[in-house]
VODO-276941 format. One line per 3 residues: their letters; for each residue x, y, z of N, C-alpha, C. Coordinates in nm, 3 decimals. Example, Ala and Ser with C-alpha at 12.3 -4.5 7.8 and 13.67 -1.06 7.14 Angstrom:
2
as) 1.319:-0.569:0.780:1.230:-0.450:0.780:1.320:-0.330:0.780 | 1.285:-0.225:0.708:1.367:-0.106:0.714:1.290:0.003:0.787
REM end
This chain:
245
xxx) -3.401:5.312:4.777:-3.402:5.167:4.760:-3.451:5.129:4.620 | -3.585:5.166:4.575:-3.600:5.166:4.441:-3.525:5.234:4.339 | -3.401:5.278:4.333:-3.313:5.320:4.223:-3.224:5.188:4.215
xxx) -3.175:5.130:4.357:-3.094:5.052:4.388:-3.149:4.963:4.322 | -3.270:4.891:4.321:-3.318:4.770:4.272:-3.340:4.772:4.116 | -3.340:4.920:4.102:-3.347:4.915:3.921:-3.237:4.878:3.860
xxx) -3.101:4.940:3.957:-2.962:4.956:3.860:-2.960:4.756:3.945 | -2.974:4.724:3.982:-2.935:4.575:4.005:-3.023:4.481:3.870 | -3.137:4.554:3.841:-3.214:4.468:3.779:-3.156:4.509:3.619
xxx) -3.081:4.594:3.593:-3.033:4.669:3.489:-2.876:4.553:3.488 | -2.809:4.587:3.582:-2.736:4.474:3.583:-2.719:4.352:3.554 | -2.837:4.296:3.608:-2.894:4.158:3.587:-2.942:4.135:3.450
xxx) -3.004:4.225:3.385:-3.013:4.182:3.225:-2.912:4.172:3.186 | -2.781:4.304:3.207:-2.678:4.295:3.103:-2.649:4.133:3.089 | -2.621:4.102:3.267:-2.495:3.950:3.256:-2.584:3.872:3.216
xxx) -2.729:3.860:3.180:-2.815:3.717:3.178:-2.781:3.749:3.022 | -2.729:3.885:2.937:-2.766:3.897:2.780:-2.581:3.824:2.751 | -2.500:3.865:2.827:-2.413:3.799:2.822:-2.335:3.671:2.788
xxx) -2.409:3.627:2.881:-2.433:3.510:2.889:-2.531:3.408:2.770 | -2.614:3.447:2.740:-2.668:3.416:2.623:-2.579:3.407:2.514 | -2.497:3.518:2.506:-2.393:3.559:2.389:-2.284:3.420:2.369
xxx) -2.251:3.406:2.514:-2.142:3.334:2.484:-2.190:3.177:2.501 | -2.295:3.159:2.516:-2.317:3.033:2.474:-2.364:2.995:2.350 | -2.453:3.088:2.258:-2.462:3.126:2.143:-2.327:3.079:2.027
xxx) -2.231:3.113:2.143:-2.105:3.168:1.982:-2.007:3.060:2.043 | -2.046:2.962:2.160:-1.940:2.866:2.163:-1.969:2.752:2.046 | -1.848:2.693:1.975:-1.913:2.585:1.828:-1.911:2.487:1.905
xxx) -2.001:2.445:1.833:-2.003:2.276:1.889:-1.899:2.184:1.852 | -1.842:2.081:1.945:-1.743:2.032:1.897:-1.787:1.891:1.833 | -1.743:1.868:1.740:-1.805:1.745:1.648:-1.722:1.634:1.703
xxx) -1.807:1.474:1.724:-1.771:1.368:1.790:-1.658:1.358:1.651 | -1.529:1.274:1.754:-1.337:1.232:1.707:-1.427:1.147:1.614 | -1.372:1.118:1.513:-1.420:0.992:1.375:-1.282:0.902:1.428
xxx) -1.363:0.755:1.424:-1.315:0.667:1.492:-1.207:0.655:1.357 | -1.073:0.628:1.366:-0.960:0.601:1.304:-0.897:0.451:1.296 | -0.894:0.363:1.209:-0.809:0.248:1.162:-0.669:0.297:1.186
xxx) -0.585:0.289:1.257:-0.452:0.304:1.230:-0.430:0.219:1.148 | -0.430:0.074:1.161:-0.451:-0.049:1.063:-0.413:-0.082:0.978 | -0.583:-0.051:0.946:-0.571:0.023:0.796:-0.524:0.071:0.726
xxx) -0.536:0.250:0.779:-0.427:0.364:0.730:-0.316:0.298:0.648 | -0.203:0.236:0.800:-0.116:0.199:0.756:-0.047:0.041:0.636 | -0.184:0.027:0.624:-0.177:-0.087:0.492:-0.173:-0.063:0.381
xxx) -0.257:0.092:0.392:-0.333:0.144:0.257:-0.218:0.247:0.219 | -0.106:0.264:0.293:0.027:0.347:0.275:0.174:0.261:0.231 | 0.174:0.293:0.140:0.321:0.250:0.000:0.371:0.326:-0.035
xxx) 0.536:0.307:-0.030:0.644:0.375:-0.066:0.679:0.383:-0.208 | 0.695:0.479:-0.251:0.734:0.476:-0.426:0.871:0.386:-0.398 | 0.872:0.319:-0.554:1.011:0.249:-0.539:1.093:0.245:-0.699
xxx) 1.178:0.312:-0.688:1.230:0.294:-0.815:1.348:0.323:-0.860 | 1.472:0.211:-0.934:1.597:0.187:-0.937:1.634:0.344:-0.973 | 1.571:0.373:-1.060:1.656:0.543:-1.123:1.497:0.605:-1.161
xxx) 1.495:0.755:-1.203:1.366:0.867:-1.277:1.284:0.818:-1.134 | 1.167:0.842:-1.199:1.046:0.855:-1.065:0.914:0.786:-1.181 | 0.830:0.791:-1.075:0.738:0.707:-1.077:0.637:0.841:-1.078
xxx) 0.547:0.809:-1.265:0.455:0.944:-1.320:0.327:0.859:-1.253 | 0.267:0.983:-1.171:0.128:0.990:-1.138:0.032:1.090:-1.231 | -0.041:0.964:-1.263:-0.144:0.959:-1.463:-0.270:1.021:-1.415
xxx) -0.351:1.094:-1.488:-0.480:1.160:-1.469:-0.582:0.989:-1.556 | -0.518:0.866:-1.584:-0.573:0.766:-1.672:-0.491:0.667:-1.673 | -0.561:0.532:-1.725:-0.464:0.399:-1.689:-0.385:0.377:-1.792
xxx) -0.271:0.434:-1.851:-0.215:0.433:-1.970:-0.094:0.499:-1.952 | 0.047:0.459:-2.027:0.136:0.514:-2.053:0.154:0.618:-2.151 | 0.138:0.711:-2.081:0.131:0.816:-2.201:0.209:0.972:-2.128
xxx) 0.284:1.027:-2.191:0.341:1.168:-2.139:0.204:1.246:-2.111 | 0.123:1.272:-2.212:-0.011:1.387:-2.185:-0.052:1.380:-2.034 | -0.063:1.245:-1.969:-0.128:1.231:-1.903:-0.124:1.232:-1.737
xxx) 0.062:1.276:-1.711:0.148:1.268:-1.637:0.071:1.428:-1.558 | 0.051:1.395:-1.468:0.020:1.498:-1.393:0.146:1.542:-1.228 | 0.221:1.426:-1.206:0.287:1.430:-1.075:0.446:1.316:-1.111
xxx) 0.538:1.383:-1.068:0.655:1.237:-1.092:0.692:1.262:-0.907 | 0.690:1.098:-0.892:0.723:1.056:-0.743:0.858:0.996:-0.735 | 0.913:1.022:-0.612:1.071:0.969:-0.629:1.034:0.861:-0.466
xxx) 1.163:0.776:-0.514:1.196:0.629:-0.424:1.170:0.754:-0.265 | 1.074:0.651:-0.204:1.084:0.721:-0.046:0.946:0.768:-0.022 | 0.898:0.887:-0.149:0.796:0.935:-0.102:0.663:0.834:-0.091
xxx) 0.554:0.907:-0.051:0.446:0.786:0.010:0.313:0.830:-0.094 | 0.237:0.715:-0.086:0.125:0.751:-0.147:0.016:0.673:-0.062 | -0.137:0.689:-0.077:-0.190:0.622:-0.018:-0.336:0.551:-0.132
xxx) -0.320:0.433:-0.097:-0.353:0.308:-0.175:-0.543:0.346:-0.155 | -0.633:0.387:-0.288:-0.715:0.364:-0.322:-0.844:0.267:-0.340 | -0.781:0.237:-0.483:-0.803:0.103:-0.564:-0.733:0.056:-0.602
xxx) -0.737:-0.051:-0.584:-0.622:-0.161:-0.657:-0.725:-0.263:-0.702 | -0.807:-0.245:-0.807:-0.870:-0.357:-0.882:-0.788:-0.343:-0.998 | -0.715:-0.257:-1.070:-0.639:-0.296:-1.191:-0.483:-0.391:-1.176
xxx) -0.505:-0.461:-1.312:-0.371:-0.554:-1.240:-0.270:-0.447:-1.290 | -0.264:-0.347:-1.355:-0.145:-0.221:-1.344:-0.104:-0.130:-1.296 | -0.239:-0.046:-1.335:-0.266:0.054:-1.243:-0.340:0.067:-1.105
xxx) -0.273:0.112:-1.020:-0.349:0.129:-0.889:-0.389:0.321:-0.878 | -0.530:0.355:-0.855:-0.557:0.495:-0.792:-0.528:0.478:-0.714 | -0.470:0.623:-0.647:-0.357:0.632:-0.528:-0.377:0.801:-0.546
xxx) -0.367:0.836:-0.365:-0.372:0.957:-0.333:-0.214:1.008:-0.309 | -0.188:1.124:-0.365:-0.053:1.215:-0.315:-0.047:1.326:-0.234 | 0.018:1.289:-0.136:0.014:1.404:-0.031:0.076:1.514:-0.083
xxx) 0.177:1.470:-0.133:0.279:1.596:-0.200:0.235:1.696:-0.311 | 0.117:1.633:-0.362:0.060:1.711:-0.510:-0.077:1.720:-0.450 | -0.171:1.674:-0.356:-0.239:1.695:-0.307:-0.333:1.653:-0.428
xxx) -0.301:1.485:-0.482:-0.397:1.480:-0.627:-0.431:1.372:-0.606 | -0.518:1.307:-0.637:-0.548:1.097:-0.708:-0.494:1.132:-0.809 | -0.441:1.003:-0.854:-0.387:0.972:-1.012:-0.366:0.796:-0.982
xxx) -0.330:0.771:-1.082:-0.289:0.602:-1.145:-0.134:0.627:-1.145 | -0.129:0.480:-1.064:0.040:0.465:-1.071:0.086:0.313:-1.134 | 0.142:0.275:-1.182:0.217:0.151:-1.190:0.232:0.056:-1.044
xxx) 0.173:-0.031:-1.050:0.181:-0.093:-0.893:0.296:-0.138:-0.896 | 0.370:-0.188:-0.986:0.510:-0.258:-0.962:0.616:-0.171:-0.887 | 0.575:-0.021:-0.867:0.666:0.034:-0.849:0.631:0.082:-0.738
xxx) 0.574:0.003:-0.624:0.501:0.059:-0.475:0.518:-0.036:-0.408 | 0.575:-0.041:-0.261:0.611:-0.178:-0.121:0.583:-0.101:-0.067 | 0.543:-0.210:0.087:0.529:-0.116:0.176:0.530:-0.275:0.295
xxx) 0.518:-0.252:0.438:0.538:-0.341:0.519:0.437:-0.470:0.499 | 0.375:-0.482:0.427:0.314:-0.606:0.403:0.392:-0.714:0.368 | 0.481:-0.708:0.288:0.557:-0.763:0.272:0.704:-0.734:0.251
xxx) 0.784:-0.779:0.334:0.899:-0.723:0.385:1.016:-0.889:0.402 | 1.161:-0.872:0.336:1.249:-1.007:0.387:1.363:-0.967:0.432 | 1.396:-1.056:0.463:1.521:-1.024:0.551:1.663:-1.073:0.484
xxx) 1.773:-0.986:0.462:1.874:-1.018:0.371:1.923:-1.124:0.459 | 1.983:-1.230:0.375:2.052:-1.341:0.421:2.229:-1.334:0.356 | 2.307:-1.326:0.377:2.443:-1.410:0.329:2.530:-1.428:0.377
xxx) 2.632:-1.495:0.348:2.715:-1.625:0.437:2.800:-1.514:0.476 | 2.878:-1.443:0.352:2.946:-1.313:0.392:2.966:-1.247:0.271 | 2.991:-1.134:0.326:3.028:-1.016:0.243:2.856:-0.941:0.264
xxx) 2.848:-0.918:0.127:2.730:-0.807:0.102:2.619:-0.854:-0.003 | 2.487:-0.793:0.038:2.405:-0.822:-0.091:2.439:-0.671:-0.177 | 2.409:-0.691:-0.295:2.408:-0.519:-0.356:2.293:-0.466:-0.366
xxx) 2.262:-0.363:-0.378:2.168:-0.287:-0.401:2.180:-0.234:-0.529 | 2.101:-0.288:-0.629:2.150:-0.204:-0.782:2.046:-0.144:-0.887 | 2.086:-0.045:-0.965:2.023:-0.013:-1.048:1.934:-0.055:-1.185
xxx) 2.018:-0.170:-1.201:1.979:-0.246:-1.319:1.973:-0.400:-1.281 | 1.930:-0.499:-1.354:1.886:-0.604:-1.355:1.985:-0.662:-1.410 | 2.136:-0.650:-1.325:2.264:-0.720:-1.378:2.380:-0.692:-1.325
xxx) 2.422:-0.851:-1.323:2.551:-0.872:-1.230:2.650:-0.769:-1.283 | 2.667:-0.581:-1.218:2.810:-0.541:-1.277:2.818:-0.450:-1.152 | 2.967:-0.445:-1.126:3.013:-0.358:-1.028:3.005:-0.196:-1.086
xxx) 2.922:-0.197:-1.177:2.936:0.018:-1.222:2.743:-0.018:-1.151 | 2.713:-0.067:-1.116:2.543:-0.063:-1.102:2.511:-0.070:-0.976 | 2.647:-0.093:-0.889:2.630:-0.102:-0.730:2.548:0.045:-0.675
xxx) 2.462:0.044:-0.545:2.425:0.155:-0.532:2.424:0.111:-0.386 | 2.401:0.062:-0.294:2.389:0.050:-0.177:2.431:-0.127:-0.124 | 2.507:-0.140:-0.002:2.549:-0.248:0.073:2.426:-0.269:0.119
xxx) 2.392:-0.416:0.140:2.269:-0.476:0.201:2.356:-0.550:0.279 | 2.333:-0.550:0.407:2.417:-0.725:0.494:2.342:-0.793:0.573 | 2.327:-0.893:0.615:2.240:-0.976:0.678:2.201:-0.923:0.761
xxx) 2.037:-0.949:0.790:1.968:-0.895:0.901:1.922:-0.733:0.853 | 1.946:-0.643:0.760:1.889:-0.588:0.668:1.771:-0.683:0.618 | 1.647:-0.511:0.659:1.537:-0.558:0.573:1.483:-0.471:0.444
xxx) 1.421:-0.526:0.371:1.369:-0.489:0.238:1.250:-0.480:0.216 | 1.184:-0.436:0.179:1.024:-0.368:0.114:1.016:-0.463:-0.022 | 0.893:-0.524:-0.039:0.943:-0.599:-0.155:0.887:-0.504:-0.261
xxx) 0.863:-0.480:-0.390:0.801:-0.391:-0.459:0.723:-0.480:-0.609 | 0.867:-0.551:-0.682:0.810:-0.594:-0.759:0.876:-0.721:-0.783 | 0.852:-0.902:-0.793:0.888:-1.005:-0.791:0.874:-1.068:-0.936
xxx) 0.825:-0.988:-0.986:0.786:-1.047:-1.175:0.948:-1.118:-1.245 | 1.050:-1.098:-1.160:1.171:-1.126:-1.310:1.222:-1.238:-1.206 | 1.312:-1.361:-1.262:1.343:-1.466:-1.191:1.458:-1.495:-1.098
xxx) 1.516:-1.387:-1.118:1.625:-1.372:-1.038:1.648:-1.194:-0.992 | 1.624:-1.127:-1.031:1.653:-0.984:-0.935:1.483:-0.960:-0.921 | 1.470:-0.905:-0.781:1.378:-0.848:-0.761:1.331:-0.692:-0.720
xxx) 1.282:-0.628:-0.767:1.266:-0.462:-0.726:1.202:-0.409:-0.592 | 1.307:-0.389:-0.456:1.252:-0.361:-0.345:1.323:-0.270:-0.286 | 1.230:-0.244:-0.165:1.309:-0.047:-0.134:1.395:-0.109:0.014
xxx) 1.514:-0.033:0.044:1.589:-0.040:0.157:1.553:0.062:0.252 | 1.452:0.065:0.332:1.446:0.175:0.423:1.557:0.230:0.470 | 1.672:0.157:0.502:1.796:0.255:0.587:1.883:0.307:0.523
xxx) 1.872:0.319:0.361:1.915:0.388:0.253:1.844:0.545:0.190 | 1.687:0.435:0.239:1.555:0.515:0.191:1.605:0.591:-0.004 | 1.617:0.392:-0.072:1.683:0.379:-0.210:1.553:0.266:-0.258
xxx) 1.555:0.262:-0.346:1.469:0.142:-0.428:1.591:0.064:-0.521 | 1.575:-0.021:-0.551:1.647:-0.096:-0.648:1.669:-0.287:-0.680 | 1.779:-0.306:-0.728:1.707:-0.462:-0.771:1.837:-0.569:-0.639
xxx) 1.777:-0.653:-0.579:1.872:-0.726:-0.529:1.858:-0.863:-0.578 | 1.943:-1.012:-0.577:1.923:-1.115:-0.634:1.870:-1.149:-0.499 | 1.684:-1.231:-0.522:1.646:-1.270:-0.439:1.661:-1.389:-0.382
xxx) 1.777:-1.466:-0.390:1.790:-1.608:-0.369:1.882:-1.545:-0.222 | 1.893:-1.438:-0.160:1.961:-1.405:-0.047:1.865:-1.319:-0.010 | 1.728:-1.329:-0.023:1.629:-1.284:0.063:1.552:-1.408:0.160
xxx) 1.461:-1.364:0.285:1.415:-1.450:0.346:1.282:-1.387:0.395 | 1.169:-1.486:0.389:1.067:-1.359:0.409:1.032:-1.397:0.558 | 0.986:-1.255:0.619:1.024:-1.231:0.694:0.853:-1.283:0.797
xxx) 0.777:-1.308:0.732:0.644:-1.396:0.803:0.681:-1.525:0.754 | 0.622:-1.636:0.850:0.585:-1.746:0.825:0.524:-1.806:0.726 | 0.530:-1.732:0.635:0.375:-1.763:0.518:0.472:-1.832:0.414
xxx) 0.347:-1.927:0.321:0.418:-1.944:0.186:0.301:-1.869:0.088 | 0.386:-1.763:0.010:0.372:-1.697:-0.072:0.347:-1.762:-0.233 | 0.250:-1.764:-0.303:0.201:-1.840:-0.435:0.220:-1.675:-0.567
xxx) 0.266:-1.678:-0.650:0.207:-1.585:-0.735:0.136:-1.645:-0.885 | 0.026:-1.535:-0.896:-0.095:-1.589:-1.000:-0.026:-1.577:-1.126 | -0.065:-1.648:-1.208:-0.002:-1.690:-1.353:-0.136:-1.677:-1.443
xxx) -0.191:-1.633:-1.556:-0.287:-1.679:-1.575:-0.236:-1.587:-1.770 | -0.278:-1.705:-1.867:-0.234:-1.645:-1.962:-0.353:-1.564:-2.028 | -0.484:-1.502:-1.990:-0.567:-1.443:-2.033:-0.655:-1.487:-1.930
xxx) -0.715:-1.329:-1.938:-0.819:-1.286:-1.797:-0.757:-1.273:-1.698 | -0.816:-1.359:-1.588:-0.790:-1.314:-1.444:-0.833:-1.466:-1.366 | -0.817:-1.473:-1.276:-0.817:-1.584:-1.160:-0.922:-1.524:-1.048
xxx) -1.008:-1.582:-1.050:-1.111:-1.573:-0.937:-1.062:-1.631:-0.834 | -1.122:-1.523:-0.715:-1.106:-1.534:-0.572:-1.261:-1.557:-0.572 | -1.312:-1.669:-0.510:-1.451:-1.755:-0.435:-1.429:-1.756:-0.336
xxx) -1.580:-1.804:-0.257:-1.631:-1.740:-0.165:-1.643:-1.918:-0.085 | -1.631:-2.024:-0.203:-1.657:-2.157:-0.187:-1.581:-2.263:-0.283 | -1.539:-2.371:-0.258:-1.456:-2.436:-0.370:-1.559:-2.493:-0.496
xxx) -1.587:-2.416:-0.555:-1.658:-2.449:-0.675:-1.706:-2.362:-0.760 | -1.664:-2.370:-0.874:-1.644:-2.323:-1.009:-1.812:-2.208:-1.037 | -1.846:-2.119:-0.988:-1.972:-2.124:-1.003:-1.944:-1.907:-1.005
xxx) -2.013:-1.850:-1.113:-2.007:-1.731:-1.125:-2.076:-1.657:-0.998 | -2.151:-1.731:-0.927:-2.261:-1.639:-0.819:-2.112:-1.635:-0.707 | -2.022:-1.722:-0.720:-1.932:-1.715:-0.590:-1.803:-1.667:-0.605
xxx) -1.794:-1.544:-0.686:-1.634:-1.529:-0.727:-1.674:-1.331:-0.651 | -1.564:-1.326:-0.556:-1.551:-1.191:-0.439:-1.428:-1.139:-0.502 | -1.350:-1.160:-0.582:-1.249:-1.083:-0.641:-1.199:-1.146:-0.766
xxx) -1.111:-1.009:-0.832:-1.082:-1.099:-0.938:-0.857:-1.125:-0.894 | -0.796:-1.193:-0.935:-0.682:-1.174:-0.920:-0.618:-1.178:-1.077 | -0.462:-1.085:-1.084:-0.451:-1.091:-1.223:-0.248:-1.166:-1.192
xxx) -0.196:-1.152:-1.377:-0.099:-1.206:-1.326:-0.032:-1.146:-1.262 | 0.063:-1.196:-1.185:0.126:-1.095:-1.078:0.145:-1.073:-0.943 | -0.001:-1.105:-0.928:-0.064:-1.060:-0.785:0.026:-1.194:-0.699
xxx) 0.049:-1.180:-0.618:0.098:-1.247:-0.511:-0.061:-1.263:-0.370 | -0.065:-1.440:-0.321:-0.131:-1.459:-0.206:-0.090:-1.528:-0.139 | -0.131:-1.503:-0.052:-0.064:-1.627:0.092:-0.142:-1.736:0.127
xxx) -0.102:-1.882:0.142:-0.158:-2.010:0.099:-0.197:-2.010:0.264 | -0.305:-2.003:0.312:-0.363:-2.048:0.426:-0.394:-2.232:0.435 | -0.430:-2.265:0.334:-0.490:-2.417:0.337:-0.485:-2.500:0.196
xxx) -0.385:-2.581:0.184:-0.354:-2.624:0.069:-0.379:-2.810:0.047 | -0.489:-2.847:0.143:-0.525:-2.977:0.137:-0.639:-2.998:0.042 | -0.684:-2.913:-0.053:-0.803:-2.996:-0.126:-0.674:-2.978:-0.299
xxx) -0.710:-3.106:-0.358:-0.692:-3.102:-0.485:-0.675:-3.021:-0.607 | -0.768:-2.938:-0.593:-0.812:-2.814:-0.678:-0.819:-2.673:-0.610 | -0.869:-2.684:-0.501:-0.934:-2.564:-0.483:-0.846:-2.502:-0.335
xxx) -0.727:-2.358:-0.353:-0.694:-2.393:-0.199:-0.682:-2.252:-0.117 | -0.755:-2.238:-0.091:-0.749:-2.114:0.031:-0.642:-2.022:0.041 | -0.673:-1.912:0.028:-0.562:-1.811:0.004:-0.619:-1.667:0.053
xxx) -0.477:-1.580:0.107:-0.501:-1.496:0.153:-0.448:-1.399:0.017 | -0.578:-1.287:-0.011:-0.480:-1.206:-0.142:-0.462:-1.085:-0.082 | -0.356:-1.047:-0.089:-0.247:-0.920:-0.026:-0.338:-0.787:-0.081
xxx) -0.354:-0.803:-0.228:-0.391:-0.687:-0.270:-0.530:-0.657:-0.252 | -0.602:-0.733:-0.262:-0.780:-0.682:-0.215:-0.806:-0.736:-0.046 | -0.676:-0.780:0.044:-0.735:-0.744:0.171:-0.877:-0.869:0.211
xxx) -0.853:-0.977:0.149:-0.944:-1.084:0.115:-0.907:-1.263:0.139 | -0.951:-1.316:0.219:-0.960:-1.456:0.189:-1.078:-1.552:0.093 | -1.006:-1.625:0.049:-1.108:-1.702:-0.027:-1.052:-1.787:-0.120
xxx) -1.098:-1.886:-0.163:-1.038:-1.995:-0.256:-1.023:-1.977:-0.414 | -0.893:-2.043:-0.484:-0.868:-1.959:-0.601:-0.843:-2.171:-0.683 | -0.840:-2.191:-0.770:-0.773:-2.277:-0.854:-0.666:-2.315:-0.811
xxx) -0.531:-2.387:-0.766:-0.430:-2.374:-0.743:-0.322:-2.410:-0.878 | -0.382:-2.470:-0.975:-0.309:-2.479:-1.124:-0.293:-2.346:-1.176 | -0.374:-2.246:-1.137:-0.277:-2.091:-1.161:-0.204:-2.042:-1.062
xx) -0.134:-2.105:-0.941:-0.035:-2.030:-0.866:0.106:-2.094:-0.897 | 0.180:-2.004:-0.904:0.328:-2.070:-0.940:0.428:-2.052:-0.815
REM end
């Protein structure tokens, strides 16, 4: 009986050392990090561009030295900073880098319109001009568009997802596709403050806006001062309205 109780008690260490082992060497699993889909997907823009690609810069400057990545119409980047009115830092999945991009040349569903025309076709083109050698893609009503860049007065630079093309269409046969009225900032030196309150006062300015920037007019009943949503810093707050055009 006492051999029996040794080899049991011999036993009994092994599985209790066992057991130790494997709780030892199981990892701990680290709590899920709560995720913005949201977000994510706000902070994600499509390169957009009529012809070449779009150079991702190690610096905020046009310069060859500095070209570290070229992006073509389609691929994605994900949105940083956007406090420069040119350059935006932006992450690349594809180069696995940050760099500075040209914002004019990035849409994404924030703002999106819907082709309008009576009949026939909108074009999709390469250049910033009425010619049939510059056609690149049929747009037809009920086609939507990515807007990219609105700076010129009649063609505007936006991407066609069902082409998955960038290029210029005449925007007087676009329709946007939210309810909003859209203002863009004008300002012939500096920048346009986004406040926190309608009054002129340095302690109350939460962003800066430059020319370019496009916001959405939430409240346009005071005189001077009128409530605006700005697309690019993700911000409400009151701006001048003698700089929105």
């Amino acid at each position: 009986m006492k051999k029996n109780h040794t080899w049991i008690r011999q036993i009994t260490r092994v599985l209790l050392t066992l057991m130790l082992t494997l709780v030892v060497s199981v990892p701990v699993m680290a709590e899920p990090k709560a995720v913005d889909v949201g977000t994510q997907l706000s902070n994600m823009y499509t390169v957009t561009v009529a012809s070449g690609y779009l150079a991702l810069r190690t610096e905020k400057a046009y310069r060859d030295a500095n070209e570290i990545g070229q992006l073509y119409t389609g691929e994605s980047v994900e949105l940083e900073d956007a406090s420069d009115s040119t350059y935006w830092y932006v992450y690349s999945s594809k180069y696995d880098k940050y760099g500075y991009v040209n914002r004019k040349y990035l849409a994404n569903s924030s703002y999106e319109c819907t082709v309008s025309v009576q009949s026939g076709y909108l074009a999709l083109r390469n250049a910033k001009a009425f010619k049939s050698s510059n056609e690149i893609a049929k747009l037809y009503s009920g086609d939507i568009v990515q807007i990219a860049d609105t700076s010129d007065d009649t063609y505007w630079l936006v991407y066609a997802p069902d082409f998955d093309k960038g290029g210029y269409v005449n925007k007087d046969y676009l329709v946007d596709r939210n309810p909003v009225i859209r203002k863009t900032v004008k300002v012939t030196s500096g920048y346009l403050a986004l406040r926190s309150e309608m009054a002129y006062d340095d302690a109350n300015e939460i962003g800066r806006l430059n020319t370019g920037d496009i916001v959405q007019i939430a409240d346009s009943s005071d005189s001077t001062y009128w409530k605006v949503y700005s697309e690019r810093l993700g911000k409400y707050g009151y701006v001048n309205k003698n700089y929105l055009q």
